[in-house]
C-alpha positions, -999 to 999 in steps of 0.1 A, spaced: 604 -244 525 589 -252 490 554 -233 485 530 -235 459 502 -213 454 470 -218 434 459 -197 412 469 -169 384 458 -136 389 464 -102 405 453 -118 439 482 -145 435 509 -128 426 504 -103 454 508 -133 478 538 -147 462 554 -114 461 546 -113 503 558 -148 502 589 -140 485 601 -118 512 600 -147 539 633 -159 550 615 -197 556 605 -197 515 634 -215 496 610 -224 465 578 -208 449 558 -229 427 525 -213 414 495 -232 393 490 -217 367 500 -185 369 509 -157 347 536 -143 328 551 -118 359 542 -148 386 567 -166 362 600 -141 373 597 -150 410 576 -187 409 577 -222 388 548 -224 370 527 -255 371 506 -263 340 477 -282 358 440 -270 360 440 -261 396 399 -269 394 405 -304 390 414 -312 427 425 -349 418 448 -338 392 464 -306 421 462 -339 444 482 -364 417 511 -335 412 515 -328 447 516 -368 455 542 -367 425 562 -334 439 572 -346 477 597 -311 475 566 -293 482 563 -289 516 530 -265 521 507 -251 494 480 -215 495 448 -224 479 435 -190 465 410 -186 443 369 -189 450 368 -219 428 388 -248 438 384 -240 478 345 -245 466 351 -275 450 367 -290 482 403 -290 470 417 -287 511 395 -318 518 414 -337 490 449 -323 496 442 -327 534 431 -362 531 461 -369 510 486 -355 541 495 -325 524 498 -290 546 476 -265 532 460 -228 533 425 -223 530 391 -233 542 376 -266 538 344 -274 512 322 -271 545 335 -234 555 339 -223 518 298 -224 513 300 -187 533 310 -175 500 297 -201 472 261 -201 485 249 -166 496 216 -184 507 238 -205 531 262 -168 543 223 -151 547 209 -181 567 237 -181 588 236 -142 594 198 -146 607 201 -175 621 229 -159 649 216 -126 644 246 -106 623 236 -71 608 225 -77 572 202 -66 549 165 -75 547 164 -108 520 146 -135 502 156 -169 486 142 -179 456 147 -216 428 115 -208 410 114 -179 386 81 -172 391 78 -168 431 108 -146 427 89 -121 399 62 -117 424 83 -111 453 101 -84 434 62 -69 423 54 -74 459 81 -51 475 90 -32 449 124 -9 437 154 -2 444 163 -37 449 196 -62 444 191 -91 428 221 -121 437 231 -149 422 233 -178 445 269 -189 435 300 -185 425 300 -154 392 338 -142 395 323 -112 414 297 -101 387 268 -119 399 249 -88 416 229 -64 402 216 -29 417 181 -26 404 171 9 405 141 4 392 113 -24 384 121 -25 347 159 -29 359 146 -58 385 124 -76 357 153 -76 337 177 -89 359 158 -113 375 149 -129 336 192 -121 332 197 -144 359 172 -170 363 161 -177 329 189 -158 303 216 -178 331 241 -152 322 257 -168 354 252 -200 345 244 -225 370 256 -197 398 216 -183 392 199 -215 396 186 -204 428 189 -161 436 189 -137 467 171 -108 467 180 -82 493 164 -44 504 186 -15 493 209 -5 520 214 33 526 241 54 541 240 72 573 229 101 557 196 79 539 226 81 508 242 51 490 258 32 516 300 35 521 315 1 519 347 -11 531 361 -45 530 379 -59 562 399 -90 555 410 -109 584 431 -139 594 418 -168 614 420 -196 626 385 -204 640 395 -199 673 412 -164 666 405 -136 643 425 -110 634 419 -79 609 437 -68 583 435 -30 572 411 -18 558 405 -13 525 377 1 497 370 -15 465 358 2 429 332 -25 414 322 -9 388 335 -2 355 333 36 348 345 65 366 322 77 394 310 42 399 287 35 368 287 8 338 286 -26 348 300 -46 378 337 -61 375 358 -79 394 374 -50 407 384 -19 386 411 -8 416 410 -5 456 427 14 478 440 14 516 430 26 544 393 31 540 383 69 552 351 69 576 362 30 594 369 51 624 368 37 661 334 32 667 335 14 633 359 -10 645 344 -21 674 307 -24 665 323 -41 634 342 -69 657 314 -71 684 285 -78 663 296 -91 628 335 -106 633 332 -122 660 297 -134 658 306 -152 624 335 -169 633 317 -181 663 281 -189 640 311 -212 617 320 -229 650 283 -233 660 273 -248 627 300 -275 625 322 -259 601 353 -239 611 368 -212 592 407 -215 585 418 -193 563 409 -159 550 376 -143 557 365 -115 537 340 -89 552 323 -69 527 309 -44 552 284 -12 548 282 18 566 241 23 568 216 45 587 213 11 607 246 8 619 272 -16 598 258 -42 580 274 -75 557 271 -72 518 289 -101 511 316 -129 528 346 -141 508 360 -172 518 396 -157 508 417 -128 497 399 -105 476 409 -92 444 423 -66 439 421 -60 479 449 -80 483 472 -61 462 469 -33 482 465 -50 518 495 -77 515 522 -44 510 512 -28 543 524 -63 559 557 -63 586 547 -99 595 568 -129 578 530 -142 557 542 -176 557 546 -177 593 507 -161 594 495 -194 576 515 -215 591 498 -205 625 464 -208 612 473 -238 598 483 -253 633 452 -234 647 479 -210 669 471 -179 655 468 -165 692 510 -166 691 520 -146 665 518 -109 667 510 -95 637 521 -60 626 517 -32 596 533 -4 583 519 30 583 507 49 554 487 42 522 485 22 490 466 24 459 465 0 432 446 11 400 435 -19 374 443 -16 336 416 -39 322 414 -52 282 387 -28 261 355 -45 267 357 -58 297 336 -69 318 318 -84 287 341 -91 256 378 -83 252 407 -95 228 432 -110 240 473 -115 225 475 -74 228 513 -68 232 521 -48 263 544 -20 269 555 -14 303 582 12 310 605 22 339 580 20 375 598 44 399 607 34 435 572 27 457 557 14 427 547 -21 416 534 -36 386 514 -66 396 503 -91 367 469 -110 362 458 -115 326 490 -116 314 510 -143 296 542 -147 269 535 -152 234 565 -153 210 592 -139 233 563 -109 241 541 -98 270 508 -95 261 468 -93 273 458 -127 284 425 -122 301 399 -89 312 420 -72 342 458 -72 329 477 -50 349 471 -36 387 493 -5 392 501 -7 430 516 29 451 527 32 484 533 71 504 518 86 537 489 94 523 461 82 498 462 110 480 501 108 474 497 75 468 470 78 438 493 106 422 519 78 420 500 55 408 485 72 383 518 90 369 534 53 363 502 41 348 513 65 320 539 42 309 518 13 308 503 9 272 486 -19 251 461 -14 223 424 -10 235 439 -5 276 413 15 297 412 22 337 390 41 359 407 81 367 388 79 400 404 52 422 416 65 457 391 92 457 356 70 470 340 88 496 358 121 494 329 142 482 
């Protein structure tokens, strides 16, 4: 088979490299891509948020037999409607089933509405009902752009002067742009021991009838070591997460997993696809942070390398809605991936740095996402560059690795968090 996947960063070339290893792939194609997603996939020059242009190539390109839809973006925009309607075979959630993660009004509704551990929220489109809410109840608080905001768009208000701010940041400053039109504000969740809650994100497979987890897996939002600056993307993750024991696992499935793929059902819209749990460990038992209607980033550069089972064959059965058949396995151990990012970011970075990359030793992987060719060179093309991926036994192995190869990795102004693999180990 001849696949393309959408999209061009770390997340992406972590699901062509699974891809790769399929015995059913004869052809990758990937749109657009980045410089390493070049060495193992055709790259595609077409903006992949214009659905009727993805639609006009694929129409053009009969070879293609099945195509992922990645990123946040274009799954919001509909693009499985449009490639569905045009007879194409297709990964991903529809426009309908997408709005868990493109609306976070719409993901909190739905969590009351069936009754799915969350925090304590309001919605808000006027500026000035919101101010008053946040006088009304009060610091710590967190403040959430409605929309799409490439991860950023949440801010942990410590205190009033912090909420003031960010609520004029995002409803009136729109440093989210239209993504703040309308903002959540939620309660502070706590951990178990009235601390900052431990958060774990639990990706899982489904095919709205079945739902499968992936492991587990813990992000590094922010941008400085021991979790301060501002929020990113994703500054590195690693796998599995420490404290999601047993009892975890099953309050997690009975009362959030479940539940939401059955509240989809309920409301008319399925989920096929990818369905992201952003989960916290409180005082109250687990509760949701966030959904994401696909793989996270950089989760899935940590997640996809613990895989046994053939990927395509995963979306192929979610695809025919017989994920039930396919038994899905993973290999034991740990991975870490630490992210080199462009000096700067989150805010503003140079890009055209030229990069240096030296021998990786065996159990390490250099996955590319702002990265591109310029003049016969490999250089800095976007915030996070580089993701430095280890896999050993143990986390703790695994980070050493990581973190010894990240030493031949160089480009002028490259900075990464020292702390990755270490979250909630005192």
């Amino acid at each position: 088979m001849n696949i393309l996947v959408i999209g061009n960063g770390g997340r992406e070339h972590a699901i062509l490299l699974a891809l790769a290893k399929s015995k059913k792939v004869d052809k990758l194609y990937c749109m657009k891509g980045n410089a390493g997603i070049g060495e193992i996939a055709e790259l595609v020059n077409v903006d992949y948020c214009n659905i009727q242009a993805v639609g006009d190539w694929l129409d053009d390109h009969p070879e293609v037999d099945y195509t992922v839809v990645a990123p946040d973006d274009p799954l919001a925009l509909g693009l499985v409607d449009e490639l569905e309607r045009r007879g194409h075979r297709c990964f991903g959630p529809n426009k309908a089933a997408a709005r868990i993660e493109s609306s976070k009004a719409f993901a909190k509704e739905l969590m009351r509405k069936y009754g799915i551990p969350t925090a304590e929220y309001a919605t808000f489109d006027d500026y000035d009902e919101a101010l008053a809410y946040v006088h009304r109840v009060g610091a710590p608080i967190v403040l959430k752009a409605d929309g799409l905001a490439l991860g950023k768009g949440v801010l942990i208000c410590k205190t009033m002067q912090e909420a003031e701010d960010g609520l004029k940041e995002i409803m009136l400053d729109k440093a989210f742009g239209a993504a703040g039109n309308k903002i959540v504000i939620e309660e502070m969740m706590v951990g178990k021991q009235f601390t900052p809650g431990e958060e774990v994100s639990v990706l899982c497979f489904t095919d709205g009838k079945t739902i499968v987890p992936m492991v587990t897996s813990c992000d590094h939002k922010r941008a400085q070591d021991g979790d301060v600056g501002l929020n990113t993307g994703g500054m590195g993750t690693f796998t599995p997460c420490p404290f999601y024991h047993e009892e975890e696992e099953r309050e997690t499935m009975e009362k959030i997993i479940l539940p939401t793929m059955h509240a989809m059902n309920a409301e008319g819209c399925p989920f096929k696809g990818v369905l992201y749990f952003g989960l916290m460990r409180t005082n109250k038992g687990m509760r949701v942070v966030e959904y994401n209607s696909r793989f996270g980033d950089p989760e899935t550069q940590v997640v996809l390398p613990m895989l046994k089972t053939d990927l395509l064959e995963i979306f192929e059965a979610i695809t025919d809605e017989r994920l039930a058949d396919i038994k899905i396995e993973w290999e034991e151990g740990a991975c870490v991936c630490v992210v080199l990012a462009s000096g700067g970011y989150p805010v503003k970075y140079a890009k055209g740095k030229e990069i240096t990359i030296g021998t990786m030793p065996k159990d390490v992987q250099i996955i590319h996402a702002g990265t591109a060719i310029k003049d016969g060179k490999l250089v800095t093309n976007g915030g996070r560059v580089l993701g430095v991926v280890a896999k050993a036994d143990t986390v703790e192995e695994a980070r050493r690795k990581a973190y010894q190869a990240v030493e031949s990795v160089s480009w002028e102004g490259m900075f990464y968090r020292h702390d990755i693999g270490i979250k909630y180990r005192g």
